[in-house]
DOMI-965226 format. One line per field, with one value per residue (C-alpha): residue in three letters; x, y, z; residue number from 1. Coordinates in nm, 3 decimals. Example, Ala and Ser with C-alpha at 12.3 -4.5 7.8 and 13.67 -1.06 7.14 Angstrom:
BEGIN
code	(ALA_SER)
east	(1.230_1.367)
north	(-0.450_-0.106)
up	(0.780_0.714)
pos	(1_2)
END
This chain:
BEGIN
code	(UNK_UNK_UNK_UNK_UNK_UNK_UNK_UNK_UNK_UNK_UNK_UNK_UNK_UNK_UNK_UNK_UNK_UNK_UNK_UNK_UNK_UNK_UNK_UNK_UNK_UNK_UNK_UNK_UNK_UNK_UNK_UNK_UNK_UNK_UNK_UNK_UNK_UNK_UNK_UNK_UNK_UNK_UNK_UNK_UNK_UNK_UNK_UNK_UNK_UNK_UNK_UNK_UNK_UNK_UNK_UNK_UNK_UNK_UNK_UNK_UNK_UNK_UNK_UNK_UNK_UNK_UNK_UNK_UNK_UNK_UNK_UNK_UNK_UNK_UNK_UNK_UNK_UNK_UNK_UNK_UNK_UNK_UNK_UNK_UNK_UNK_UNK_UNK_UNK_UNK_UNK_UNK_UNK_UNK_UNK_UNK_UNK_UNK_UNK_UNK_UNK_UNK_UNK_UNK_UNK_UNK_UNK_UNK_UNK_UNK_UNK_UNK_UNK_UNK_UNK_UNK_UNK_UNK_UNK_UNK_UNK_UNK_UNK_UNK_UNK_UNK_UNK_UNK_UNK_UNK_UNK_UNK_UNK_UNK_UNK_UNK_UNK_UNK_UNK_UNK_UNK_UNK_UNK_UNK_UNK_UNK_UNK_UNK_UNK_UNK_UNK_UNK_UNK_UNK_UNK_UNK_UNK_UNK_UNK_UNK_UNK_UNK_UNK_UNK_UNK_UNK_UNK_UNK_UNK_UNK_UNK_UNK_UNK_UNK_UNK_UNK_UNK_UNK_UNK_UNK_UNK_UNK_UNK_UNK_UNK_UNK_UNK_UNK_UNK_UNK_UNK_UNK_UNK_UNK_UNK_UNK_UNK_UNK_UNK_UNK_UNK_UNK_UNK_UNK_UNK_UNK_UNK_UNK_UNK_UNK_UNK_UNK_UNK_UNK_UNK_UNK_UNK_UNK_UNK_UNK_UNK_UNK_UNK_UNK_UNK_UNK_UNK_UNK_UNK_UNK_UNK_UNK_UNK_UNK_UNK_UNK_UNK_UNK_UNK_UNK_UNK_UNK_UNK_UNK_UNK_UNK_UNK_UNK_UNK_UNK_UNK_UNK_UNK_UNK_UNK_UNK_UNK_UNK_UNK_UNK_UNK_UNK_UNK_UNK_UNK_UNK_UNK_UNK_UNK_UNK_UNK_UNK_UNK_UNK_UNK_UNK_UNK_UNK_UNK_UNK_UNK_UNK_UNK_UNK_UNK_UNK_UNK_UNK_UNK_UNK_UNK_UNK_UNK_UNK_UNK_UNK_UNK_UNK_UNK_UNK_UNK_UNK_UNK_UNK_UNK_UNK_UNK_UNK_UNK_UNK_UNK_UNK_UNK_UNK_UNK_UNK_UNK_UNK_UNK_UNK_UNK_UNK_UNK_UNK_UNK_UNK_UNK_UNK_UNK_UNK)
east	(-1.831_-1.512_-1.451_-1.482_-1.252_-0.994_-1.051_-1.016_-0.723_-0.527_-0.629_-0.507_-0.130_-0.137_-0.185_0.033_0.330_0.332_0.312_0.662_0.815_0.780_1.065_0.896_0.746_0.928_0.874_0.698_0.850_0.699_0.339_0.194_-0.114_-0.402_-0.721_-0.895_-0.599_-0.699_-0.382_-0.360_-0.003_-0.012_0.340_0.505_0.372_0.161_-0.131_-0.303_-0.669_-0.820_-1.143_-1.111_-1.062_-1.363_-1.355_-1.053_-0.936_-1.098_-1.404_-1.452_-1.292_-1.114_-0.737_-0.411_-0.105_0.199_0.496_0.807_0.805_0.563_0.779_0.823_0.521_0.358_0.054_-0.092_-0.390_-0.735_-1.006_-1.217_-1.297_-1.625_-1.900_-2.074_-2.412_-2.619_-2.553_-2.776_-3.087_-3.066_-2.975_-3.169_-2.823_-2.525_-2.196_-1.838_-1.680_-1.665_-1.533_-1.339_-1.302_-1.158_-1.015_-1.009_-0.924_-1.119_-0.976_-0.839_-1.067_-1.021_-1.288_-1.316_-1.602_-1.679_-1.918_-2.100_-2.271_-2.276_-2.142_-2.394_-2.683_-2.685_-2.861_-2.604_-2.520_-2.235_-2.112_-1.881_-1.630_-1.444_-1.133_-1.048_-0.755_-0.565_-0.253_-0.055_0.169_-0.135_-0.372_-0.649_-0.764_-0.985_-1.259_-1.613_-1.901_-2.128_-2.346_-2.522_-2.458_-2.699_-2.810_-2.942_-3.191_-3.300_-3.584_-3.293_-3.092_-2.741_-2.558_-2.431_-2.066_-1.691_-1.738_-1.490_-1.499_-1.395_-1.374_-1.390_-1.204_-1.521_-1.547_-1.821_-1.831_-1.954_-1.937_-1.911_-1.982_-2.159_-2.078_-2.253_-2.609_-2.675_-2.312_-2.146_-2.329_-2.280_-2.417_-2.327_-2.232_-2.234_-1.847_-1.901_-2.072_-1.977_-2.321_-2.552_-2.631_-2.977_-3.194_-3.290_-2.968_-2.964_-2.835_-2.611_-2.532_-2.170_-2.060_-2.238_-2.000_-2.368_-2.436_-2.112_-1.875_-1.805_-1.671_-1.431_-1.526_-1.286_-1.244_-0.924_-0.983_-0.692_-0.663_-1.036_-1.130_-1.237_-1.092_-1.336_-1.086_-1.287_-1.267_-1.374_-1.442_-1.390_-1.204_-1.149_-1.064_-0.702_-0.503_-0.851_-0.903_-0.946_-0.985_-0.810_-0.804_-0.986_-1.066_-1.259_-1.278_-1.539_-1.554_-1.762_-1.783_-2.164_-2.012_-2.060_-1.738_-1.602_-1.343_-1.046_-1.196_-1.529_-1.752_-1.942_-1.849_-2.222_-2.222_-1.880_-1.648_-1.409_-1.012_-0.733_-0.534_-0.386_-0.458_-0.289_0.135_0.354_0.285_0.046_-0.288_-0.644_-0.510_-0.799_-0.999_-0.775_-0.730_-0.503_-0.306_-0.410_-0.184_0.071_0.031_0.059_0.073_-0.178_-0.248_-0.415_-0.386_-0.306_-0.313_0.043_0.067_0.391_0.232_-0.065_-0.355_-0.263_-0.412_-0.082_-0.026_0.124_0.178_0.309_0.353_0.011_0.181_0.017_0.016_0.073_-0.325_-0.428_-0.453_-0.379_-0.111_0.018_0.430_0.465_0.466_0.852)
north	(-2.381_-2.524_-2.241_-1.989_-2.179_-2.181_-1.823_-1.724_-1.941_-1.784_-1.433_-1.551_-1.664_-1.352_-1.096_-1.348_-1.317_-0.925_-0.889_-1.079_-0.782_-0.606_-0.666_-0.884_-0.718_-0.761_-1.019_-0.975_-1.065_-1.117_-1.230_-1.176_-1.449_-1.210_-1.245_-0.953_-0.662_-0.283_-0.097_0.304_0.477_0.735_0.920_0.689_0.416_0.143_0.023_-0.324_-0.417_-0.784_-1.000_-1.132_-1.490_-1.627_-1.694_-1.635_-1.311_-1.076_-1.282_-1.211_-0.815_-0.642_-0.783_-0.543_-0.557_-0.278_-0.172_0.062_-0.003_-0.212_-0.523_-0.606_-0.694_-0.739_-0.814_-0.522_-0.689_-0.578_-0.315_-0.421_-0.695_-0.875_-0.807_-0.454_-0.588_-0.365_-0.591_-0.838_-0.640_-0.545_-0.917_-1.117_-1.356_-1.346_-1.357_-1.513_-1.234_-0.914_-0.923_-0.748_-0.438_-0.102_0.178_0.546_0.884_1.225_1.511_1.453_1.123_0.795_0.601_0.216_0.004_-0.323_-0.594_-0.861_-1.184_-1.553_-1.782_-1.811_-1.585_-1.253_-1.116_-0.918_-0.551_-0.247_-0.049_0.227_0.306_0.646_0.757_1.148_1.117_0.798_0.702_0.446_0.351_0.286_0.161_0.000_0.308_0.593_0.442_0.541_0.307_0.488_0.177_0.077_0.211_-0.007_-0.367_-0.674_-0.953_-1.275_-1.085_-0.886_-0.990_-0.834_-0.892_-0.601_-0.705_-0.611_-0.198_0.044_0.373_0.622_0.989_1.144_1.448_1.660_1.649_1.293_1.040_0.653_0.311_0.032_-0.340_-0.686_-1.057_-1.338_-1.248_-0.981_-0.850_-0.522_-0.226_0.152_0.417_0.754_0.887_1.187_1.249_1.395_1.127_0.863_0.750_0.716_1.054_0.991_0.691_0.624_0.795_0.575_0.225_0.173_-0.154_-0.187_-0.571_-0.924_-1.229_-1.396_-1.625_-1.683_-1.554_-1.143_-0.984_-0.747_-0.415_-0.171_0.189_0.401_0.730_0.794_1.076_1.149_0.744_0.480_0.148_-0.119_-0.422_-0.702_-1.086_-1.383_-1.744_-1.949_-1.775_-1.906_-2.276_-2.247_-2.430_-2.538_-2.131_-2.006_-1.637_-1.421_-1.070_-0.873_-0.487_-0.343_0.108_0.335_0.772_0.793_0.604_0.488_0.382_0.129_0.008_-0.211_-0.491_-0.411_-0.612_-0.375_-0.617_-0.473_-0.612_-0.635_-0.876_-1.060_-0.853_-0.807_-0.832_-1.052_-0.852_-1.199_-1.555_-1.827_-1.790_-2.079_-2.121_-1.782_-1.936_-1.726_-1.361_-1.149_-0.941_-0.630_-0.311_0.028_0.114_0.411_0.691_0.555_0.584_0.329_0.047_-0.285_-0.528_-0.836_-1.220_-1.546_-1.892_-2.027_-2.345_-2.385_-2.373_-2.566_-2.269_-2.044_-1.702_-1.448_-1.103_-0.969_-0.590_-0.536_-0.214_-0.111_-0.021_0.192_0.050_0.347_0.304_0.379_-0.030_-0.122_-0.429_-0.568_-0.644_-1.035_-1.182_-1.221)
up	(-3.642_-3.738_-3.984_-3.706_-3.409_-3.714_-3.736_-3.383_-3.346_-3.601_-3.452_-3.153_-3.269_-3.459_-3.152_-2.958_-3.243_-3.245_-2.880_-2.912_-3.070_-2.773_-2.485_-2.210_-1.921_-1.549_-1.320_-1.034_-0.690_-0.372_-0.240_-0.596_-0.542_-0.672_-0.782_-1.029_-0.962_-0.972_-0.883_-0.789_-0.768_-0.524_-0.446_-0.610_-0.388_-0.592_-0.417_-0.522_-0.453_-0.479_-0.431_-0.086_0.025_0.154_0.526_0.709_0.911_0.732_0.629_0.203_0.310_0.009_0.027_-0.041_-0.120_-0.144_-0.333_-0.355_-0.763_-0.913_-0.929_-0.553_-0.339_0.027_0.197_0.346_0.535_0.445_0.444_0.714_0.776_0.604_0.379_0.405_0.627_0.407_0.104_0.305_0.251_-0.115_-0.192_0.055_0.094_0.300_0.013_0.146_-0.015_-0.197_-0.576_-0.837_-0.684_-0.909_-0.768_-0.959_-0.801_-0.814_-0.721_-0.386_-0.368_-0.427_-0.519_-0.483_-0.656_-0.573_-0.635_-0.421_-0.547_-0.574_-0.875_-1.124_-0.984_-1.137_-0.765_-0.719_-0.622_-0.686_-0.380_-0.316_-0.081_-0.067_0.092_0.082_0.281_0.120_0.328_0.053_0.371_0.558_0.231_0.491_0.667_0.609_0.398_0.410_0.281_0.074_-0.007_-0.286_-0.655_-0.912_-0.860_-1.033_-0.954_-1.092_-1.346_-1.491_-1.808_-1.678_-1.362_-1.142_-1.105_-1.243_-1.205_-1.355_-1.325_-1.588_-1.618_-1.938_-2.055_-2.075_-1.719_-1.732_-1.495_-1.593_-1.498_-1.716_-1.564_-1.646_-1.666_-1.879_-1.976_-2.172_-2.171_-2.106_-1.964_-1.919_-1.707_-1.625_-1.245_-1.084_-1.060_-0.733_-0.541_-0.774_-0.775_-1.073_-1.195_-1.181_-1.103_-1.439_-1.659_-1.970_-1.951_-2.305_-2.401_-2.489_-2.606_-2.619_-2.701_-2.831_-2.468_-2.388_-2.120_-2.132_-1.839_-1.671_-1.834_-1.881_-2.085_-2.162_-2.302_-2.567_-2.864_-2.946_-2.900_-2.658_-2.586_-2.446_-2.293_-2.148_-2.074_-2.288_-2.110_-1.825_-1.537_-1.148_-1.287_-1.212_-1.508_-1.682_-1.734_-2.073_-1.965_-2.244_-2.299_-2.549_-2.689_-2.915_-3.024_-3.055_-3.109_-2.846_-2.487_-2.520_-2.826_-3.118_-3.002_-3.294_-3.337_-3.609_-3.858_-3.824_-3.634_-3.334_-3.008_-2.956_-3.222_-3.017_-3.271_-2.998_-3.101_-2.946_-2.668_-2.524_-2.442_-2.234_-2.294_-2.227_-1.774_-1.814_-1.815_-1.851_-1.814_-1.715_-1.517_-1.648_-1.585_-1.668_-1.367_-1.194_-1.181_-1.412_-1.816_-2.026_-1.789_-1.773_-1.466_-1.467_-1.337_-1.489_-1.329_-1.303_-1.506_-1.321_-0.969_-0.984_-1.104_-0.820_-0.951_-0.974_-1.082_-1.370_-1.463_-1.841_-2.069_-2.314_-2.637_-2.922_-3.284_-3.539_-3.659_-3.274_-3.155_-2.815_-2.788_-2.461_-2.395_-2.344_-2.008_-1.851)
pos	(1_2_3_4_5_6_7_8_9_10_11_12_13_14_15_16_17_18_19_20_21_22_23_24_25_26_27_28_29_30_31_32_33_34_35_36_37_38_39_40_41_42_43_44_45_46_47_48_49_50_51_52_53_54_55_56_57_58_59_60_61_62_63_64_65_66_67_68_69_70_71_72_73_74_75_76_77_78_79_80_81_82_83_84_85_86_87_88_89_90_91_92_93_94_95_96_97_98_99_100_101_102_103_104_105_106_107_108_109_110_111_112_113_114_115_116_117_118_119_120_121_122_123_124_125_126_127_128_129_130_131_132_133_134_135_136_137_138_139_140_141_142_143_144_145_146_147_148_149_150_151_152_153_154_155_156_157_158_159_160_161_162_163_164_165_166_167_168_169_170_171_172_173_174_175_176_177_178_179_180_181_182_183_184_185_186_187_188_189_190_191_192_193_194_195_196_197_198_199_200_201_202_203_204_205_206_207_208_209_210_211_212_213_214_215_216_217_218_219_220_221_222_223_224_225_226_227_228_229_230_231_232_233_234_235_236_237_238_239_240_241_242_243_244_245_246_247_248_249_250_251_252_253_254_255_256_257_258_259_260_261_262_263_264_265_266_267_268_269_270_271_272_273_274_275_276_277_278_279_280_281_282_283_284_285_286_287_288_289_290_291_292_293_294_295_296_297_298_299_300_301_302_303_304_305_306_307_308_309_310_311_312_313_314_315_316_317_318_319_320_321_322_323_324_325_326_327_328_329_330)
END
C-alpha cells in the first residue's frame, strides 16, 4: 500500500510540474460560486449550468449564470423552479435538488441532462430537458421536460447520475454516467430524441477505480481517439475535498480506455489530469466547454475562502503523443 500512495504521489507532482509549463489560465471575476459547471457558448455568449441549492427560490431548480467572455460572470436566476414532480414516481422520494447537469447541442437543439438523487443511495434517475429555441440573453426560458432517460435502484450495482452527452463523428449519439459502485457506464441514444436508442442498447462498462470514488464522466472525441476524463475521491467537503481530475484513451468510445502507462481504467489505470494547487482544492466534476475548442471547466473549493465551491475555466492542451494536459490555475 505504501508502495502505491508513493506511486500516485509522484504521478501527481509530475502532471502538476508539466502543467506549469503552460501560461496560467485567467481569473474568473464575478459571482463564480458553482457547483459541477457544464458551459455552452452560443453567439458568442457563454452560458453556465449548475446543481441547484437546495431550498431557497427556486427550490433544488438548475442554477445559471452568464457571460460576455468567459472570464466575467452573473447570476441569471434559474430554470424553473423545483424538482421535475415526475422524478417522485420513478424514485419513490422527494430530492432537495437536481445535480450535475450537462448541456450539448444538436442541430438547432440544445440538450440538457441532469440527474436527481440523494447522497449515498444509488435510487436515482437521468432526465432530459430540451430547448430548440435557446435565447443565451434569456438562458431560463424555452425548456421542455422530456422526462426520464435510464434509472437506478437499490438492486443495481451503478448509480444513474453525472450524464454527458457525446456525439460522435459517425453521426452516434451516447451517454456516459455513474458514481461509486461499479464505476463508469455507457449507453447509446437516439441523437434525435436524446433518449436511449433502445430499451435494452448495450450497457459498456468504461472505468472502475476498484471500490473507491469514480465519477463525473466525460468523453472528447479527438483525431481517430477517445478521451475518458473523470473524478477520483471525496468531493462536496469544501477544503477536506480530495476531488482531482483524471483521463484515460481508447480507439473506440465503448472502449478499453487505458491509462498512459497501459493499465485499463477498469482496473483504476486512470492518469493524473490535476489535483489540489496551492488555494485550488478538489477540482472536479469537469467538462469540455460547449461550443468552444480546446477549453475545460470545472470547480475547486477555495482554500482561501473557507471551501466555497468556485469556478474555474482553463485551456486543454495536446502533448505531441496525443495526451490531454490542463493550463495551471491563475
Amino acid at each position: 500500500m505504501k508502495q502505491f500512495v508513493l506511486a500516485a504521489a509522484l504521478l501527481l507532482i509530475g502532471a502538476v510540474a508539466h502543467a506549469q509549463d503552460y501560461p496560467p489560465a485567467p481569473a474568473m471575476a464575478g459571482d463564480v460560486k458553482i457547483h459541477d459547471p457544464s458551459i455552452i457558448v452560443v453567439d458568442g455568449h457563454w452560458v453556465s449550468f449548475q446543481t441547484g441549492d437546495q431550498g431557497g427560490l427556486y427550490r433544488g431548480a438548475i442554477k445559471l449564470k452568464i457571460s460576455p467572455d468567459g472570464i466575467n460572470w452573473t447570476n441569471a436566476e434559474a430554470i424553473g423552479k423545483g424538482v421535475p414532480r415526475w422524478t417522485r414516481d420513478v424514485l419513490k422520494y422527494t430530492s432537495q435538488n437536481i445535480w450535475a447537469p450537462s448541456v450539448s447541442k444538436h442541430g438547432d437543439r440544445l440538450n440538457l441532462y441532469y440527474s436527481v438523487s440523494m447522497f449515498g443511495l444509488n435510487v436515482s434517475t437521468i432526465g432530459l430537458m430540451t430547448n430548440d429555441a435557446f435565447d443565451p440573453a434569456k438562458p431560463g426560458e424555452g425548456w421542455v421536460d422530456q422526462g426520464e432517460v435510464l434509472s437506478s435502484n437499490a438492486r443495481s450495482d451503478w448509480n444513474a447520475i453525472d450524464p454527458y452527452r457525446i456525439d460522435t463523428s459517425d453521426g452516434r449519439a451516447w451517454l456516459t454516467y455513474g458514481s461509486y459502485w461499479s464505476g463508469i457506464k455507457l449507453r447509446e441514444l437516439d441523437p434525435a430524441t436524446g433518449k436511449l436508442l433502445t430499451p435494452d442498447t448495450p450497457v459498456h462498462d468504461l472505468a472502475w477505480y476498484g471500490g473507491g470514488v469514480i465519477e463525473a464522466p466525460a468523453i472528447i472525441e479527438r483525431e481517430g481517439s477517445f478521451y475518458l476524463f473523470v473524478s477520483y475521491d471525496r468531493c462536496c467537503a469544501g477544503v477536506d475535498s480530495t476531488y482531482r481530475m483524471m483521463v484515460g484513451r481508447a480507439e473506440a468510445i465503448t472502449g478499453p480506455y487505458l491509462g498512459r502507462d497501459g493499465t485499463p481504467l477498469l482496473q483504476a489505470g486512470a492518469s493524473p489530469l490535476q489535483a489540489a494547487m496551492g488555494r485550488y482544492l478538489g477540482p472536479g466534476g469537469q467538462e469540455p466547454v460547449a461550443g468552444v475548442a480546446d477549453r475545460f471547466v470545472y470547480h475547486y473549493y477555495d482554500g482561501d475562502d473557507l471551501g466555497v465551491a468556485k469556478l474555474q475555466i482553463v485551456p486543454l492542451n495536446w502533448t505531441a503523443d496525443g495526451w490531454p494536459e490542463l493550463s495551471p490555475p491563475p
